[in-house]
N, C-alpha and C positions, 0 to 999 in steps of 0.2 A: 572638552570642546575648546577650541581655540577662541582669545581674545577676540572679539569685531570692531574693529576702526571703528572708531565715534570721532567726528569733528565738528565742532561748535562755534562759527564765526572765524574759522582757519587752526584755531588751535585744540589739541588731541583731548580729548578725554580718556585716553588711555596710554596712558604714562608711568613710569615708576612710582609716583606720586600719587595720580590721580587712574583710580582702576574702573572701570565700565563694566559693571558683572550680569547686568539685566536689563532686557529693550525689550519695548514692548511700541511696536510698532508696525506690524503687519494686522490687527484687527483691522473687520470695520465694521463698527459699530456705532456710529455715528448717521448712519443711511435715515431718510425720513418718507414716508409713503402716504402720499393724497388719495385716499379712497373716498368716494362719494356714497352715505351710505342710499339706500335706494327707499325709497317710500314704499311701506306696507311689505317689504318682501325683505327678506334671510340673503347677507352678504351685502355686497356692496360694489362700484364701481372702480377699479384702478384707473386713474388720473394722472400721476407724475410719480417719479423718485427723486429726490433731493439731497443732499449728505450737507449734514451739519459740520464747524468743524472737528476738527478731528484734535483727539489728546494723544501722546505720545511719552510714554512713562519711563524713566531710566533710575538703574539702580545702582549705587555701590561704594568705594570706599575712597578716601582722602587717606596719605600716610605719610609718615618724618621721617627723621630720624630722634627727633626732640618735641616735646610739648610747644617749645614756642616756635619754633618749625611749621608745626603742624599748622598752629593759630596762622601763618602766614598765608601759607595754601588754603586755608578755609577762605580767608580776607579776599585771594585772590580769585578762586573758584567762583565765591557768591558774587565779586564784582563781572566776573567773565558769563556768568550765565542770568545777570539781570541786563545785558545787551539784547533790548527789543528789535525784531523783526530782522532777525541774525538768521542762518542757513547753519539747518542740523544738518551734516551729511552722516550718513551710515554707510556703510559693508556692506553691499548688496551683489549679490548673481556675479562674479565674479568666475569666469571661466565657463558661464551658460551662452555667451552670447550677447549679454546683457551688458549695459552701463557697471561699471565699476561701484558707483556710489546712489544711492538713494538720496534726493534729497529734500529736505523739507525746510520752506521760511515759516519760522516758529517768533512766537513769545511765549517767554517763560512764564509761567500762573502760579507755580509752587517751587519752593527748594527746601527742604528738610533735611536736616541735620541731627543727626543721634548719639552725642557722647555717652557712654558708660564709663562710670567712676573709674574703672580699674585701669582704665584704655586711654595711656597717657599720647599713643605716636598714631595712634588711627582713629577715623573716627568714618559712620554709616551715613551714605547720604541718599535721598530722594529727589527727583528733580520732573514735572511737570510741564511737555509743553503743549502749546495750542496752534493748532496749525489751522489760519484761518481760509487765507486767500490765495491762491483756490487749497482747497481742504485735500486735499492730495502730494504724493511725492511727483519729483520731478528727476529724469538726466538730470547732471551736471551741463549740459551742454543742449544746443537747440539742433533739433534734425527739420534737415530740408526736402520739404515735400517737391517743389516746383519749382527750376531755375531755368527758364527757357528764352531764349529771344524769338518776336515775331514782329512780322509786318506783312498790312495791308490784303487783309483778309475781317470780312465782316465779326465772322464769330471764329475762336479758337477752343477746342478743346483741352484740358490735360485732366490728370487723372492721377492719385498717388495712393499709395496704403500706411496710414496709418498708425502708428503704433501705440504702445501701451496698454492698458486696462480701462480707461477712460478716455469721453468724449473729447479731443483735445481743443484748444481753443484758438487757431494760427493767426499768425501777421500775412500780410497781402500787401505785396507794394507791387503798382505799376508805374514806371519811368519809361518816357517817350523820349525817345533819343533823336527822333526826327517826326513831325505832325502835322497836318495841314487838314484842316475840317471839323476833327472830332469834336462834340461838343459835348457827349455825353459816354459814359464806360459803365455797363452792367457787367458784376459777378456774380454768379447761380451755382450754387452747389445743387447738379439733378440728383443727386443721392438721397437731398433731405429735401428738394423744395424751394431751400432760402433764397433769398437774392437781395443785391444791394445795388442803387443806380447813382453815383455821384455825376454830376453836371457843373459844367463852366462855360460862364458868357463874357466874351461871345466864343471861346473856340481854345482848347490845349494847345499847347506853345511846346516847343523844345523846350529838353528837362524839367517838365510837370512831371511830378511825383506826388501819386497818389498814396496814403498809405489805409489798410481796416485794421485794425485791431480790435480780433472778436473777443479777446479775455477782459480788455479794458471797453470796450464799448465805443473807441473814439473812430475818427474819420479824419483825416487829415488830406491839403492838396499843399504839396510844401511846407508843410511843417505846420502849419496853420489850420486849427479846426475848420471845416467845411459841412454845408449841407449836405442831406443824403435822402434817395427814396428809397420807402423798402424796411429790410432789416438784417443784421448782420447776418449772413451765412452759420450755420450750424454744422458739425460734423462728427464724423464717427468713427469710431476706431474700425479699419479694416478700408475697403475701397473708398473712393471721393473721387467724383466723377463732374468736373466744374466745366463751365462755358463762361469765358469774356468775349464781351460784343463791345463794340468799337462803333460807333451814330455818328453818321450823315458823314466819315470820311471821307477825303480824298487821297490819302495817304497817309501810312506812320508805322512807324517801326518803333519801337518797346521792348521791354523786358518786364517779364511777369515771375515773382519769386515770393513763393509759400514756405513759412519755418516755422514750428512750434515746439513748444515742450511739450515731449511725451507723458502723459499724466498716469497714475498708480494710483490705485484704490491701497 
């Protein structure tokens, strides 16, 4: 089997020097399951699923051509893979359609090292990471669900599919390029339910920019935290099917634009 690109904070782990012989990072086993159990009765209620994070385990060898050689590349390797909350990319689906690389923001938890006596230019390593936030792989790159300009219309539909293995978690900006009235903008994902109502008094201006960010949980009107009614939109891998409504205008024209990172289990 051929070598798989390992890169660790931009630089290769799979080098002359430094070889990547084992990944272990498609499990999951890491999943957590709220079941209620039931009074007086056999089984119990499903509630939620949840995923802890996730570990990601790599294996393999450091080599010289000299004993103190080697000590260097050790020196350097343990200093390159104690960089917290660094970006593991892996070798992934390559010619399926898919992103090039898998990727994961990790800290490292373990690096093991295993000299034998006899083994003066190599030497066995282990390496341990933790993938916390969010506990999944990502693209290298954000896909755009929704780039649309509109104006002057109460409610607007759009609608986009999705990708990945998991719920993904998008950014939502609306920027008014031109406005007069509005004073308040709801987003409703009808696919799940959610909705979020942000409000300004007395009335949006040219170039208000609202932004959601449903992975961090913030709300922003210009850069600037802002109040919100409601709750973040939730969404799901496959169709999303949204409405923004636009209160008490008289006119405005906007641009409304959805991107997220696709998530992998």
């Amino acid at each position: 089997m051929a070598r798989v690109q390992t890169n660790y904070d931009g630089v290769s782990l799979q080098t002359a020097t430094i070889i990547t012989q084992e990944l272990q990072h498609e499990s999951m086993d890491s999943k957590t399951l709220d079941i209620q159990r039931l009074a007086n009765r056999d089984g119990g209620k499903f509630l939620a699923a949840t995923f802890a994070p996730k570990s990601i385990r790599l294996k393999g060898q450091i080599r010289d051509s000299s004993m103190a050689l080697l000590e260097d590349e050790i020196d350097a390797f343990k200093q390159l893979l104690n960089r917290q909350g660094k970006h593991l990319d892996i070798d992934y689906g390559t010619g399926t359609g898919k992103a090039e690389y898998r990727r994961y923001t990790v800290n490292s938890s373990r690096i093991t090292l295993l000299r034998r006596h006899f083994n003066h230019t190599f030497i066995d390593w282990e390496a341990e990471f933790i993938v916390a936030d969010p506990p999944f792989g990502t693209d290298l790159d954000t896909t755009t669900g929704v780039s649309e300009s509109i104006e002057s219309t109460s409610t607007q539909a759009f609608s986009f599919i999705a990708g990945g293995t998991y719920r993904p978690n998008p950014k939502i900006s609306i920027t008014f390029t031109e406005v007069a009235g509005v004073d308040g903008v709801t987003v409703r994902n009808t696919s799940t339910g959610d909705f979020i109502r942000v409000r300004k008094t007395p009335e949006y201006q040219n170039n208000d920019v609202i932004e959601i960010d449903t992975q961090l949980f913030t709300c922003t009107l210009n850069s600037v935290a802002t109040a919100y009614d409601g709750i973040f939109p939730s969404f799901v891998v496959g169709g999303n099917d949204l409405r923004v409504s636009f209160e008490d205008g008289v006119h405005y024209k906007a641009v409304v634009k959805i991107w997220y990172y696709p998530l992998y289990l």
